[in-house]
C-alpha atoms as one frame of an Amber mdcrd trajectory, in Angstrom:
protein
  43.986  26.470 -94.049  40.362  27.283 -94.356  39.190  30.529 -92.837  36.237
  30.777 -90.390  33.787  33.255 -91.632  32.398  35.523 -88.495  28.787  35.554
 -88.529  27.596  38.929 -86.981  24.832  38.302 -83.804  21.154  38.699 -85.071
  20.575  41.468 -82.869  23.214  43.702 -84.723  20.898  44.677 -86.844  18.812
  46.562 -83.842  20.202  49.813 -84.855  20.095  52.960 -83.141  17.491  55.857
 -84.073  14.234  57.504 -83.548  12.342  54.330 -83.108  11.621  51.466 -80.350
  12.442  47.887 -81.297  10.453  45.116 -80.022   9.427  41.828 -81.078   5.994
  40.701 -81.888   4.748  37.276 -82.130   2.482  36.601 -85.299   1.599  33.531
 -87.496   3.402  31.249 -85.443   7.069  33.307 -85.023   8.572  35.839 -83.949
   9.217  39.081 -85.825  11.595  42.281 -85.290  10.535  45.605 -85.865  11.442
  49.401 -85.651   8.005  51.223 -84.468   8.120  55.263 -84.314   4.538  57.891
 -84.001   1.269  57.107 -83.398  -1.961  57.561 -85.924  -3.041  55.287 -88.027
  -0.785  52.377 -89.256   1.760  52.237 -91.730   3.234  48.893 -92.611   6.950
  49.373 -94.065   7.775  45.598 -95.462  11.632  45.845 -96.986  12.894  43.765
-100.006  15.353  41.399-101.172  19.068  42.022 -99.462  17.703  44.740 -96.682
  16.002  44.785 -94.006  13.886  46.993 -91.776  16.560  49.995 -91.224  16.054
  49.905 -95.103  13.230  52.245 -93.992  15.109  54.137 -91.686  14.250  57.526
 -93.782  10.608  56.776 -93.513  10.332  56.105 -89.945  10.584  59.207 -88.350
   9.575  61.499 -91.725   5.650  58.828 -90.942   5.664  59.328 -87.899   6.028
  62.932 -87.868   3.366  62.962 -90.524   0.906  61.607 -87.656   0.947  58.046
 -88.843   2.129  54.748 -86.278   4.993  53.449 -88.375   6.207  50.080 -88.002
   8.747  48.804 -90.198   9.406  44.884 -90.005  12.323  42.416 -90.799  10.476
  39.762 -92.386  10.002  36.294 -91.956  14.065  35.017 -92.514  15.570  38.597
 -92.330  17.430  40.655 -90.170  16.235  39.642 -86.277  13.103  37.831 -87.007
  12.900  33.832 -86.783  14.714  32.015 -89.760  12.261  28.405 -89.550  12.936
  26.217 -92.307   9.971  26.671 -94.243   7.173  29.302 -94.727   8.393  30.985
 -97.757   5.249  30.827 -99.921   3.157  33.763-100.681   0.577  32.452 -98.853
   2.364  32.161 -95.451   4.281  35.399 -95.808   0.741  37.410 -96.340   0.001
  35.391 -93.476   2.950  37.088 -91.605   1.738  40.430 -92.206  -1.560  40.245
 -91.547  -1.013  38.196 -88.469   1.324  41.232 -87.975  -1.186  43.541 -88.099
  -3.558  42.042 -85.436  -0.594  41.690 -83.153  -0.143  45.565 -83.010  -3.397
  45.737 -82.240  -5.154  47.468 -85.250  -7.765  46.457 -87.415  -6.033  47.386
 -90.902  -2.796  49.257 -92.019  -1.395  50.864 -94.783   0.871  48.841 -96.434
   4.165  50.266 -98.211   6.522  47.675 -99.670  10.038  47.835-101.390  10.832
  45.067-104.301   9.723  41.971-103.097   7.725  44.055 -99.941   6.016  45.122
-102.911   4.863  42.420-104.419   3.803  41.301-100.497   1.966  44.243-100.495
  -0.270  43.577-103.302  -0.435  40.182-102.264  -2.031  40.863 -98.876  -4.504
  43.554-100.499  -5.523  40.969-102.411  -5.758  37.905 -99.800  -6.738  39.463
 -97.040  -8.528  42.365 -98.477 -10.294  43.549 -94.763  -6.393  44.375 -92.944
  -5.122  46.897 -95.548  -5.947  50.659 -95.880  -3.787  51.297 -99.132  -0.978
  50.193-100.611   2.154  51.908-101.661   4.569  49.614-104.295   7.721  50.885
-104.459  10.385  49.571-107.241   7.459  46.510-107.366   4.910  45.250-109.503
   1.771  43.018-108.930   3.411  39.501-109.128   1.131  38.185-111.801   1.840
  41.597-113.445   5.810  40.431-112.732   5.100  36.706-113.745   3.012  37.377
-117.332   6.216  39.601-118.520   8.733  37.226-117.549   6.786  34.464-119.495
   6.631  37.020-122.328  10.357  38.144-122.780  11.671  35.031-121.413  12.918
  33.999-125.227  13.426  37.706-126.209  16.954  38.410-127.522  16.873  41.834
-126.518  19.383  43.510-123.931  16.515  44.831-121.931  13.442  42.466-121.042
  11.674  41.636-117.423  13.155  38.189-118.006  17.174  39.424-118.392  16.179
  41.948-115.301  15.205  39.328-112.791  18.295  36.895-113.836  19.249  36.179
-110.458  15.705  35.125-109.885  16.641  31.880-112.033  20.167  31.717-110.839
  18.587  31.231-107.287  16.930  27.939-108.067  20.215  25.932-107.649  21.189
  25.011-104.321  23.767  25.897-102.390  25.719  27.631-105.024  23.241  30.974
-104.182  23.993  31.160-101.076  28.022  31.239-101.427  27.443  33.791-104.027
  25.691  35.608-101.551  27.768  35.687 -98.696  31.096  35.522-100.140  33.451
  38.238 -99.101  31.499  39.372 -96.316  28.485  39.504 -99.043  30.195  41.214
-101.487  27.213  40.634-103.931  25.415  42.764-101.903  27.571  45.820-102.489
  27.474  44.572-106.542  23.947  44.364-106.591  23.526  47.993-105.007  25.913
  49.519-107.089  24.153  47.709-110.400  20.890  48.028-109.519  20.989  51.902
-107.901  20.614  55.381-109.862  23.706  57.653-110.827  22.706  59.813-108.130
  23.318  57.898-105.279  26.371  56.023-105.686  29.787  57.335-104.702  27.858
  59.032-101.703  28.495  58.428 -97.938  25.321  57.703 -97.791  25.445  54.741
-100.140  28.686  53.584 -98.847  26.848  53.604 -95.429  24.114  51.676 -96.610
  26.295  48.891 -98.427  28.120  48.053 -95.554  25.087  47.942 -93.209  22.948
  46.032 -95.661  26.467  43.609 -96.362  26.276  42.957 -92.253  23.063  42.035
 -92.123  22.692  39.527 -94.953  25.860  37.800 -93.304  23.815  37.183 -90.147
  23.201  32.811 -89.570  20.373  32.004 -92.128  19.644  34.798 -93.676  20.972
  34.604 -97.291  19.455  30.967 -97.393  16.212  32.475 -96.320  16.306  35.583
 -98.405  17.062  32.948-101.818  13.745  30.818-100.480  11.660  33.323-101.393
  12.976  33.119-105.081  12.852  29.299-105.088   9.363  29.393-103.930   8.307
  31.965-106.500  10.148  29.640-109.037   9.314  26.066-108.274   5.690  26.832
-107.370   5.264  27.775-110.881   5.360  23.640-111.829   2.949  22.765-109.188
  -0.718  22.998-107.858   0.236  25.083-105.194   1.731  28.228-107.401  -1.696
  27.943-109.491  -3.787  27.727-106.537  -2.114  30.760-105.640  -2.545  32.461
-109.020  -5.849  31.225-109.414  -5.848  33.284-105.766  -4.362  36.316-106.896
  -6.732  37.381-109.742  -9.137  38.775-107.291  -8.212  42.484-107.543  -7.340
  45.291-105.126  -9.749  47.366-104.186  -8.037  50.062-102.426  -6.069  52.754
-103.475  -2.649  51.596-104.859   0.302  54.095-105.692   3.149  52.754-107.543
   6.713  54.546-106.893   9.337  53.672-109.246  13.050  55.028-110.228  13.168
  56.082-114.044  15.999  54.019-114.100  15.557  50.940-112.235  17.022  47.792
-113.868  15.175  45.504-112.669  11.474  46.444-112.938  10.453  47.466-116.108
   7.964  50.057-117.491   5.930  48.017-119.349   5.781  45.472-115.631   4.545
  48.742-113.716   1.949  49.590-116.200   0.297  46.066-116.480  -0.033  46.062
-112.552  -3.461  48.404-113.134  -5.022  45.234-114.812  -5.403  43.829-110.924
  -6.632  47.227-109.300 -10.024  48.217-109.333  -9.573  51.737-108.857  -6.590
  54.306-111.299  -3.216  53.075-110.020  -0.860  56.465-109.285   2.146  55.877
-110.762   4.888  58.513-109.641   8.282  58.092-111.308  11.352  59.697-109.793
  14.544  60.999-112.096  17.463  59.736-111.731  16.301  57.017-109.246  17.145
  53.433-109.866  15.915  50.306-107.488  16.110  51.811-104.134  14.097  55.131
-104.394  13.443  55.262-100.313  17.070  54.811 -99.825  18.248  56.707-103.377
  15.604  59.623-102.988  14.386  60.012 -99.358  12.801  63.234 -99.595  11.204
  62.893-102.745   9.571  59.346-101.525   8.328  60.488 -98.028   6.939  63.466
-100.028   5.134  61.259-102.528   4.354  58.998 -99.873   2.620  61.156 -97.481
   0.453  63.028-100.138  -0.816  59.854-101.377  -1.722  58.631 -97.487  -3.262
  62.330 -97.082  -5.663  61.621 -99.990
């Protein structure tokens, strides 16, 4: 007998807290968010496997800073639309900044986890007039990301940007990914957590809390397939004219500040990655590095990231 997997109702993921949820219509859909404060705009954009409550140590720690914080489920995630297509760097800078408009300011400072991170720089750089600063957190630029994956790709080292990203290349398949995603209740997203997270942090409440909230929401209707279309689109578009349109694209560098935030033990963004990101800034990159801390330092290290966060914004 085959068993009918329960898909949890979008609007699950509308969570209780110090925050308003609403939906805001820009670029075409429809996108959830969590909005707490009022001051100038900060942008929270989550990454791969979470979601906006991913932020849910930063919204009220913003917004008591004096900042109007607004953290989204992107384009796919959580309780935003899931349409079939728009998973190309150009349409999800698109999201943001159409994002921005729709709340009504004229630019915003953008902080990004993982793959929000790479967004981040990626709307800095295409639509240069909507962003204040930008905070990368776990992240690198993405041609940063994409030259040291080309480089290490035939390393036989254990530790290389190529080995890190693996399930970047095990995403290109289809249909496979997405089982691996969601089976179990997405059981790969506790794996991943527990792999890719610091020392500190696992075998905590806290982290158990997180893993099963972050496990609910990727098992939500469409959102594993959309969450691996990002990958495909990062990996297919390097084989045609539209990935080096958008390289060609994304040499014009940032011009605003730019603090990088990484765990000292992150597995999955190297060093080396973080340090060749200043090649597409214009201005000294910041680079903070937290002990201890592995991929998720806003979720891993609350405190310490707010703290880092909010000096940088106060500069």
């Amino acid at each position: 007998m085959t068993s009918t997997i329960v898909r949890p109702d979008p609007s699950t993921v509308r969570l209780d807290g110090p925050w308003v949820h609403r939906d805001v219509h820009a670029n075409g859909i429809r996108l959830h968010v969590a909005e707490a404060g009022e001051g100038p705009l900060v942008l929270l954009l989550h990454g791969f496997t979470g979601f906006w409550w991913s932020w849910r140590n930063q919204l009220g720690a913003l917004a008591d800073a004096g900042y109007r914080t607004v953290a989204v489920d992107l384009r796919g995630y959580g309780d935003s639309d899931k349409p079939p297509r728009g998973y190309d760097g150009w349409t999800l800078a698109g999201d943001v900044g159409g994002l921005i408009k729709a709340l009504g300011e004229p630019r915003a400072h953008l902080v990004g986890h993982a793959w929000g991170g790479m967004l981040a720089w990626t709307v800095a750089a295409l639509h240069p007039r909507l962003v204040r600063s930008v905070t990368s957190i776990a992240a690198a630029h993405p041609m940063a990301l994409r030259r040291e994956m080309r480089r290490t790709a035939l390393h036989r080292k254990a530790t290389n940007q190529a080995r890190a990203l693996g399930h970047v290349f095990r995403a290109q398949v289809p249909l496979a990914p997405e089982r691996w995603l969601t089976r179990d209740d997405a059981a790969t997203v506790e794996d991943l957590m527990h792999r890719w997270s610091g020392p500190q942090w696992t075998g905590t409440p806290d982290f158990a809390a997180a893993v099963r909230t972050h496990r609910s929401a990727m098992m939500v209707r469409g959102v594993a397939h959309s969450a691996l279309e990002y990958y495909r689109w990062a990996g297919r578009s390097q084989l045609r004219g539209e990935g080096r349109r958008f390289s060609e694209a994304m040499q014009r560098k940032v011009t605003v500040p730019v603090l990088q935030l990484a765990g000292a033990v992150d597995p999955c963004v190297l060093p080396r990655t973080l340090t060749e990101s200043s090649a597409w800034a214009t201005r000294p990159v910041r680079t903070t590095t937290l002990d201890g801390v592995g991929h998720f330092p806003q979720q891993e290290a609350p405190a310490a990231t707010n703290r880092a966060i909010g000096e940088f914004l106060t500069r």
